[in-house]
C-alpha positions in Angstrom: -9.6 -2.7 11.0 -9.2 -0.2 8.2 -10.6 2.8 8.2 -11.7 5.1 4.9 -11.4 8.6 4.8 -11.4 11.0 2.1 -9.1 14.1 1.5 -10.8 17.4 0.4 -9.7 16.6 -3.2 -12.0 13.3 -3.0 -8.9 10.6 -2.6 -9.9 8.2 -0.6 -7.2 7.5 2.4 -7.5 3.7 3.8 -6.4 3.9 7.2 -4.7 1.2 9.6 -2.4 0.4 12.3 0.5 -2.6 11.8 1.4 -4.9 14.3 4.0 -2.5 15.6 1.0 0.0 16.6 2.3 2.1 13.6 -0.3 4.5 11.8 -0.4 3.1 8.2 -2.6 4.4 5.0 -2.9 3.5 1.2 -4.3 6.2 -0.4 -4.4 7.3 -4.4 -2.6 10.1 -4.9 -2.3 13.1 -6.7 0.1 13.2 -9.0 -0.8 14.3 -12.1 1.4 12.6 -14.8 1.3 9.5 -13.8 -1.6 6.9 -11.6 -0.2 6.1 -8.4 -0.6 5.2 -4.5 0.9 6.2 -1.3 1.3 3.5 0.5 2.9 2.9 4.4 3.9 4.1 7.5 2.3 7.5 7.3 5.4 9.5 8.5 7.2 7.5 5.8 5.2 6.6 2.9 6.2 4.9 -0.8 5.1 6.3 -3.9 4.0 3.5 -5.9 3.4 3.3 -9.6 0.7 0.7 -11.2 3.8 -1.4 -12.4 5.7 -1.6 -9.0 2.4 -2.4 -7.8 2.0 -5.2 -10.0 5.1 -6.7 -8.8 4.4 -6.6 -5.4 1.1 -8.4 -5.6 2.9 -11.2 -6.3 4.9 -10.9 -3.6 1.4 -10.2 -1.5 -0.4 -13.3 -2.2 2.3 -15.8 -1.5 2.7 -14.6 1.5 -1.3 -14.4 2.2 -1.3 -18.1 0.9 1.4 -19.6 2.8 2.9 -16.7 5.2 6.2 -16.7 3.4 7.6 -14.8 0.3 10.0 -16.9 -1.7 9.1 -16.5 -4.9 11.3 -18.8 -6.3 14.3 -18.0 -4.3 16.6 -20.9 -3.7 
């Protein structure tokens, strides 16, 4: 289950736990140059970019579609 949350700024924080009982989030952050995410474990979180992002989502839905990421890999 993910849970929504929002920081005082008005950033919403999306909440979860992985299947190692971690405490996970994706949240937008507050960066101001730049859009990005935080998005992991939340003691040790990326900083994603909309481009990295973009590049992962591929990665994402293979692996939703067939539980596997190959992505052409031979």
């Amino acid at each position: 289950m993910i849970e929504v949350v929002k920081t005082e700024r008005g950033f919403g924080i999306f909440e979860f736990t992985d299947i190692c009982g971690e405490s996970c989030s994706i949240q937008e952050s507050s960066i101001a140059r730049i859009d990005a995410i935080w998005l992991g474990v939340n003691k040790n979180r990326m900083h994603l970019n909309a481009e990295i992002a973009k590049k992962l989502i591929t990665l994402l839905t293979e692996f939703v579609e067939t539980g596997r990421i190959t992505c052409g890999v031979n």
